[in-house]
N, C-alpha and C positions, 0 to 999 in steps of 0.2 A: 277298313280299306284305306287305301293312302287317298289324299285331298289329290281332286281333279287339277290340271293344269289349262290354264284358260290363256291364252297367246296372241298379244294385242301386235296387228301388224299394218304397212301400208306405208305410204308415201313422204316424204321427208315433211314437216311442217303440219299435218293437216289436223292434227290434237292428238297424238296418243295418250302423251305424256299424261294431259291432263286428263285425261279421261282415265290412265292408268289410275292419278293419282286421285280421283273422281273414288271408285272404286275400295282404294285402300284406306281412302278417311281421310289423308295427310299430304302434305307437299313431297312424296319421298322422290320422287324424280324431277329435274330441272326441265325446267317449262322457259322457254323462248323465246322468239319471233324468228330466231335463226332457225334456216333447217340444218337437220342434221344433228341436232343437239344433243341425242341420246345416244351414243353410240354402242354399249355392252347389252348383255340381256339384263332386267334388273326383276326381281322375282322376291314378293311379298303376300304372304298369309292375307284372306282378304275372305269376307262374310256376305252374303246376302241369304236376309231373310232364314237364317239358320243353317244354310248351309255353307261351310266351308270351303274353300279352295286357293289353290294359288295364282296369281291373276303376274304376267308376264310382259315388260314391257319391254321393247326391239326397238334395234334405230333400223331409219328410213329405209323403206326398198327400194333401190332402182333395177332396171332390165339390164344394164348395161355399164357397172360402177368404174368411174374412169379412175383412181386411184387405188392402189393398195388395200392403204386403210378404208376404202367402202366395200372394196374386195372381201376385207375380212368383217364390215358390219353385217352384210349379206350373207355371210357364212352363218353368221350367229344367229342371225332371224329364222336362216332357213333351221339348223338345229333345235331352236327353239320349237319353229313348226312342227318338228319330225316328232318332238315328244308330247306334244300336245294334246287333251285332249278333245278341246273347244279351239275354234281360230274366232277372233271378232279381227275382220277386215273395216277398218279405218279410212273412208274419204271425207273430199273435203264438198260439200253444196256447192259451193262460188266458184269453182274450178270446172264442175261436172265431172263425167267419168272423162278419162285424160287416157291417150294410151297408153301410160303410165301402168294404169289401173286394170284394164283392159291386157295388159301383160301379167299382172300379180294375178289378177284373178284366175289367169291358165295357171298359174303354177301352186296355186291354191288349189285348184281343182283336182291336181294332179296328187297331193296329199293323200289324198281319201280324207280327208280330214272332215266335220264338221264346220260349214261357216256360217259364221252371222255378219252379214253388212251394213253396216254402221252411215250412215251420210251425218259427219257432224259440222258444227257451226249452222246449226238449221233452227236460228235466232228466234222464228217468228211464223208465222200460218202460211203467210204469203213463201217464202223460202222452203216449206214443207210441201208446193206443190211442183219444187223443184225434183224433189226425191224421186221424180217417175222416170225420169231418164237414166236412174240407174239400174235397171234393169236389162238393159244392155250387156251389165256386166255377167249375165246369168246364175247369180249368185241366190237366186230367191229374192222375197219381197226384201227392198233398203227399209230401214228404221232411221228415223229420222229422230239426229240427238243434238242435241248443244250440252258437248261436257262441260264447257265453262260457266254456264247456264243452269245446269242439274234438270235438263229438256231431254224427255225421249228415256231417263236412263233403265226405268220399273220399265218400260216393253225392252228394250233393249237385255237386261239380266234376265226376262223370261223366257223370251227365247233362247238367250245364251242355255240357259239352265233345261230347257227342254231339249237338248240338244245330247244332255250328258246321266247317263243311268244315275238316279240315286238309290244309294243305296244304304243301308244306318252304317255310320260312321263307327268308327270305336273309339271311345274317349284317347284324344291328345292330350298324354301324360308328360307338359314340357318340364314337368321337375326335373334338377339335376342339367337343364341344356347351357352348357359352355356356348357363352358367347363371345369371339374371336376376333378382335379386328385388327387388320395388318395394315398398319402407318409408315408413314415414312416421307422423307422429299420426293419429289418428284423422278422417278427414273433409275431406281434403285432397286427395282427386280420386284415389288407386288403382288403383282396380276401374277406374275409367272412363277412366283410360290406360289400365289394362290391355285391356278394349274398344275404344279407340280403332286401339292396335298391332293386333289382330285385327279390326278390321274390321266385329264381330261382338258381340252382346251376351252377353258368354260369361259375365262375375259380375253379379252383383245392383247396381245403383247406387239410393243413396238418401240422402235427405240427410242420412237420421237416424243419428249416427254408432255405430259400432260394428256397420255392419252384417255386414261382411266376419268372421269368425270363425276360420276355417281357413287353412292356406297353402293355395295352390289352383294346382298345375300343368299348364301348358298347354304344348306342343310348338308350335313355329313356325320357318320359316325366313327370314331376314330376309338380303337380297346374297348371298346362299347361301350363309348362316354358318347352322348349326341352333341354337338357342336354348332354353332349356325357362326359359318366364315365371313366376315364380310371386310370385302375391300372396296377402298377407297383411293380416292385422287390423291397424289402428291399434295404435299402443304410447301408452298415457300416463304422467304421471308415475307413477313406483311407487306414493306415496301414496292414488294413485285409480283404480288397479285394482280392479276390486271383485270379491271372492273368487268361487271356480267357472269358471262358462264364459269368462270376461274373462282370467282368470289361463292358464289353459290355453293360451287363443290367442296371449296375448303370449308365452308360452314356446315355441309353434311358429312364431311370428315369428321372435326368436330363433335358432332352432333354422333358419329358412328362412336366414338369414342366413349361418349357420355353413354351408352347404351349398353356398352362391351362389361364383359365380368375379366375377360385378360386380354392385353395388348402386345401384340409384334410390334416393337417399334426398330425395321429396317434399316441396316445401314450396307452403303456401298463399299465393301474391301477397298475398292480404288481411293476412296475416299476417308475412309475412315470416319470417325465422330468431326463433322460441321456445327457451328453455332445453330442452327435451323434444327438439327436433331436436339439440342439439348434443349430447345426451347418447346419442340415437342414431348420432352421427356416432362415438361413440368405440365405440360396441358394435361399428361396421363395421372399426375402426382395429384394434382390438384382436382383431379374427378376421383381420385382414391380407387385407381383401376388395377390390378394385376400387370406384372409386365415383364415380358419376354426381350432380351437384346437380341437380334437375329443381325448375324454380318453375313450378307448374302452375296455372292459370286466369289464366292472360296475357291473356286475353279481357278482363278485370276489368281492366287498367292503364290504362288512359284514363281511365275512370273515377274510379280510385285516385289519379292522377296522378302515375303513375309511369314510370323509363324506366329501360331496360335499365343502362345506365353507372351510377346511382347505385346500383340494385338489386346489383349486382355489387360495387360497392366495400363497399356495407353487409355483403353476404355472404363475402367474404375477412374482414371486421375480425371478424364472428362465429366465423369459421371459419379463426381462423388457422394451426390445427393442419393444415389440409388446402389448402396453397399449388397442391396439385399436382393437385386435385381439378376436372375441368371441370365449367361452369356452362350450365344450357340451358334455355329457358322455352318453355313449353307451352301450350297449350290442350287439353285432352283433348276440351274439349266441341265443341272448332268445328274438332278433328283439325289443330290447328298446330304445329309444333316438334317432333312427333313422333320424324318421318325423325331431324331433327338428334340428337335427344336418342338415336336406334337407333344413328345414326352412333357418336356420344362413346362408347357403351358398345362396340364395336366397336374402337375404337382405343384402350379401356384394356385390353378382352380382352387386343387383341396386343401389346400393349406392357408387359403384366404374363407373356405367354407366352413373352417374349425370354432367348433365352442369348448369353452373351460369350463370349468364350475365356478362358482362364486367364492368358495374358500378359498382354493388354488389362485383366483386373480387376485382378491382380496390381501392376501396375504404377498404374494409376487408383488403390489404394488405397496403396501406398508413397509415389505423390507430396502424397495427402492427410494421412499422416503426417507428413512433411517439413517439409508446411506451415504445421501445426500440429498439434508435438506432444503428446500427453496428459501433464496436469499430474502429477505424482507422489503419489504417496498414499502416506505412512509411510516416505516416503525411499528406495519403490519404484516403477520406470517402466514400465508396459505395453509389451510386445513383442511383437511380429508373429513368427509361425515361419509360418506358413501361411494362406492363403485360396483357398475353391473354393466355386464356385455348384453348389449340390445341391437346388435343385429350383427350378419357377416356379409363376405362380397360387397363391402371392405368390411373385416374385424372392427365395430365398433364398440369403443367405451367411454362409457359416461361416466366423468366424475362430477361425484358434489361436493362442493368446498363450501365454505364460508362468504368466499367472495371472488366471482371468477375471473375478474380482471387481474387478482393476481397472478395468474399463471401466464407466466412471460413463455412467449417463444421457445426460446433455449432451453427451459426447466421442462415442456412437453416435450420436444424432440428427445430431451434425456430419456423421461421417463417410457415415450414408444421405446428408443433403443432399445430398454431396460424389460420390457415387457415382450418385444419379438425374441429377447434372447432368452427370460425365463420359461415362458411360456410354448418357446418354440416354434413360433412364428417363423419360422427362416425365409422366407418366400412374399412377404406381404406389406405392406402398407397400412399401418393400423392408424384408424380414426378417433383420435380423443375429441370428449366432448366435455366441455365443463362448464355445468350450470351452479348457479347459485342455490343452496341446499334448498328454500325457502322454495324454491321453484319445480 
């Protein structure tokens, strides 16, 4: 059966985040003191005591969101609810039930949903005898947690879990699962690829940039390859990061990057390649990740007076470090180039997922020696005793030399070239590694 959905909700500030991230083991959602902090659904694979499920975390409720953009956080929470099949409702002790609260919980109620009421920040014995006032909310008996604490949280997931049929599971078989993440500056169409590929208005679009905050994963199946999409915040230049919740995100950006088996790395038609993408081109090189170029609002090229041939050649001479990189233009808003651009990421999966044999490499790289051999350095010559491909997603190869300080820069770059083009690599980023034979 597919893992339960468990949907953390309630009031701007009062802990979800932490308590989400309580939950999942790790810091994956940004935690602090501001409310409001979380604005997308952010949804992460999450264990207790053997059983599985996916544990969901929502920005703030309010009864009455005076902006837009709370307009559409409340949209998200409430969708979240809709699919749910746990709600843990989130308050704060020090506040009491608020009518705030006293409003969520009508519309909680109104779910048919499953709820567990949560009163966290409940520090201490004395603050646990606060908990009795929430019952007001009609919610059943409050459970009294401190996520930041790890207070309350074993009665807290029993209830949750007594809540939801168990039933045996059937092994999650995540071999094979593409992991996707779509980069990019800030305000450059994202989220709304990322809703385009689904179908569905799954993150927040808005024009006003930085809306996105969080990496935010999604599970999907695309030509019956499993996928887990995950979008992230804009990156800008370092100098104009602005301290706190901005810095946080770019480092789970980051961090989404480090995790991904292929990269969307986004650019705006309007814009074309900025110094900021290229600098994110090298954070995807140097994790040794698969990578897709997506030019998104194609829609705009007419316009712009633009076309594909020139847009391509501008985008090689920017990007000369990435000859092997395919190139694919989008519309996220009018759902064009999509397919193609799911395609490219598909055929660098598997061709970053590819093994040789050992004679086949073996010999690919002695005839690349041959052909040109490495210069001498101190009146010493680099020597090959051995090579073997020891892992892929990235292609990696180990050589053993003599002595691995020889291999300059320049003589690996040749010899990757030399190796993606015998070997057939056309799509990948291949990793040399070269130790010293003795080693």
């Amino acid at each position: 059966m597919s893992k339960p959905s468990i949907v953390i909700v309630g009031r701007p500030n009062v802990g979800k985040s932490t308590l989400f991230n309580r939950l999942v083991g790790r810091r994956a959602a940004v935690v602090t003191d501001i409310p409001g902090t979380t604005r997308d659904r952010i949804a992460l694979d999450a264990e207790w005591w053997g059983h599985r499920f996916i544990v969901v975390d929502t920005g703030g409720l309010e009864a009455a969101p005076t902006t837009p953009m709370y307009q559409q956080v409340v949209a998200q929470a409430m969708l979240a609810m809709e699919t749910a099949d746990a709600i843990i409702f989130v308050t704060d002790v020090h506040d009491g039930p608020t009518p705030a609260d006293m409003d969520i919980s009508h519309q909680l109620r109104r779910t048919g949903k499953p709820v567990v009421l949560a009163v966290n920040k409940t520090d201490n014995s004395t603050l646990e005898q606060e908990t009795m006032e929430f019952y007001r909310l009609g919610l059943g008996d409050p459970i009294a947690i401190s996520a930041h604490h790890n207070r309350g949280i074993d009665d807290l997931m029993d209830a949750v879990m007594a809540t939801i049929p168990q039933e045996e599971e059937a092994e999650n078989d995540v071999t094979g699962l593409l992991s996707l993440a779509i980069v990019g500056r800030t305000n450059v169409g994202k989220s709304a690829l990322l809703n385009a590929i689904l179908g569905e208005e799954r993150v927040i679009v808005s024009e006003t940039p930085g809306t996105t905050r969080d990496a935010i994963d999604t599970p999907t199946i695309y030509q019956d390859q499993k996928m887990l999409l995950i979008d992230t915040a804009g990156i800008r230049r370092p100098g104009r990061v602005e301290q706190g919740i901005e810095t946080y995100s770019v480092l789970r950006t980051l961090r989404a990057v480090d995790r991904a088996d292929v990269v969307f790395l986004v650019l705006d038609a309007a814009d074309m390649v900025a110094a900021q993408d290229t600098h994110i081109a090298g954070h995807v090189i140097d994790a040794f990740k698969g990578l897709v170029i997506v030019v998104n609002k194609w829609d705009l090229a007419t316009q712009l007076g633009l076309d594909e041939a020139g847009c391509l050649e501008e985008i090689r001479q920017r990007f000369k470090f990435l000859p092997y990189a395919p190139v694919r233009f989008t519309s996220a808003l009018n759902k064009t180039g999509v397919a193609g651009a799911l395609d490219a990421a598909l055929m660098v999966y598997r061709d970053c997922s590819k093994e040789v044999s050992h004679h086949k490499l073996y010999s690919a790289v002695l005839d690349a020696m041959a052909e040109n051999q490495p210069s001498s350095r101190k009146g010493r010559l680099l020597r090959l005793k051995g090579v073997a491909q020891e892992g892929v997603r990235p292609p990696t190869f180990v050589f053993y030399v003599n002595d691995a300080s020889l291999a300059h820069f320049s003589y690996r770059r040749y010899l990757e070239n030399r190796l993606r083009e015998t070997l057939a690599f056309r799509w990948s980023h291949l990793k040399l590694v070269f130790k010293d034979a003795k080693e």
